[in-house]
Every structure is written in structure tokens, then in C-alpha cells.
N, C-alpha and C positions, 0 to 999 in steps of 0.2 A: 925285849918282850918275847915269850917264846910262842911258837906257835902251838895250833888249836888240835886236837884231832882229827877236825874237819880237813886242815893246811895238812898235816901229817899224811893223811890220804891219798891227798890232791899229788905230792910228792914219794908216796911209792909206785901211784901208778907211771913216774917217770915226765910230770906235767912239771914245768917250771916259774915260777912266779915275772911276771912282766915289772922288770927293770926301770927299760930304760925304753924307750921310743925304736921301733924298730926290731924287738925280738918279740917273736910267738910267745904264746905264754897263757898262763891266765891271769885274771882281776879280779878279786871279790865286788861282790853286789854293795856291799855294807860300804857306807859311808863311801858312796865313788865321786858324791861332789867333793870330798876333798884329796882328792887323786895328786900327785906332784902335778907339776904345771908339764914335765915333759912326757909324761905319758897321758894328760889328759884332752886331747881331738874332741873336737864335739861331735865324731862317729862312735868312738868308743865311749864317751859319755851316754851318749844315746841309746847303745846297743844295751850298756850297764841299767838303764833306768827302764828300759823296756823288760830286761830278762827278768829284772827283783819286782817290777811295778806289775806287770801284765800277766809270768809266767811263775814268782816265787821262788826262781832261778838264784841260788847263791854266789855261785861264781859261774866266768864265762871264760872258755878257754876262745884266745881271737890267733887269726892267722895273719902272720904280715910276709908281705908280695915286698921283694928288693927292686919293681920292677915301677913303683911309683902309683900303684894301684893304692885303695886304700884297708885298711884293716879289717878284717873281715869275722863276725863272731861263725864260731864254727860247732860250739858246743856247747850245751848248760849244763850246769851242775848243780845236785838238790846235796842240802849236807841235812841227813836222817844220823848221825852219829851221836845226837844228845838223847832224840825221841825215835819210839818204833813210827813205823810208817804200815797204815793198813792197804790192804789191798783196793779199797775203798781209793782208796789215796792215789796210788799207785798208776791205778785206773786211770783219774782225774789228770792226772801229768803229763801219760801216754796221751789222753785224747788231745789235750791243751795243746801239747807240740807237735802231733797231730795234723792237727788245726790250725796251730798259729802259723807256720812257717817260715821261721822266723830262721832256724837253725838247722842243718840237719840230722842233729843227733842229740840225746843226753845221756848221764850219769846218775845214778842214785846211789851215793856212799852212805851203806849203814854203816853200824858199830859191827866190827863181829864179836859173834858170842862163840865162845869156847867151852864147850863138854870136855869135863874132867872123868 
């Protein structure tokens, strides 16, 4: 399956997809109950249905501690690379993360547009 331009993004900014139990990474939002069984914690379940459910968050980049700690979401991701996103919008994200405190940081990957 190849990946999406959304995933194409997510990996030029040097972010890597979560394997295996135990590396950083991120997760897509989409369909995280059916996660494999070894990256699926019901911390990172939880953080996953929180970010798409509460915040419209696509993906989450999460932090892992080799130290027995537990996983920690560190980031959300909005994928605008299909549709524009108005500033209307934009706005609504900033306050919501804001607000929620859920995480301390986000992403908005548009499409870039290129002038010829």
C-alpha cells in the first residue's frame, strides 16, 4: 500500500512511524482500534481516541522513556493536505489546544502550492 501525502509529510519532516512497542514515533488517529496488539497500550489507545475524538487530531507523534515510564503523546497532527484550512479554522485548533492541554504542541501540514 503506498503511503498518503498526509504520511509523505509526516516523513520529511524526519518523524517516523511507530513499529514496534518501544520506539518514538507517531500513530495515525484513523482506525487506532485496530492497532497490532504490540503497539496497542490502552495509554496510547486512549491518547489516540482523545486527539481524533475531542481535538480532530490525525495523527499523534508519542514519546517513549526507556526508563519504564509510560508513553507519552507529545504532539498532534492536523493533515489539511486534501482541503484548504481557513483561518476560521486555524483559529479553532489554536484555541482547542489552547485549552485542551492535552499536548504541548501541534502541526498543521498543508499541501504546498507551487507558483510557476
Amino acid at each position: 500500500m503506498s503511503a498518503t501525502l498526509f504520511e509523505n509529510k509526516i516523513q520529511e519532516l524526519n518523524f517516523s512511524f511507530i513499529s514496534e512497542k518501544g520506539d518514538s514515533g507517531v500513530l495515525l488517529t484513523q482506525n487506532y482500534e485496530n492497532l497490532p496488539q504490540v503497539i496497542s497500550a490502552p495509554d496510547i489507545l486512549f491518547a489516540l481516541e482523545t486527539a481524533k475524538n475531542k481535538f480532530g487530531a490525525d495523527a499523534v507523534y508519542f514519546r517513549y522513556f526507556q526508563d519504564g515510564r509510560a508513553t507519552v503523546p507529545q504532539l498532534y497532527i492536523f493533515d489539511y493536505t486534501l482541503r484548504q484550512i481557513s483561518l476560521k479554522e486555524k483559529n479553532r485548533i489554536h484555541r482547542n489546544m489552547w485549552n485542551g492541554y492535552q499536548v504541548p504542541a501541534y502541526i498543521i501540514i498543508e499541501k504546498q502550492i507551487k507558483d510557476n
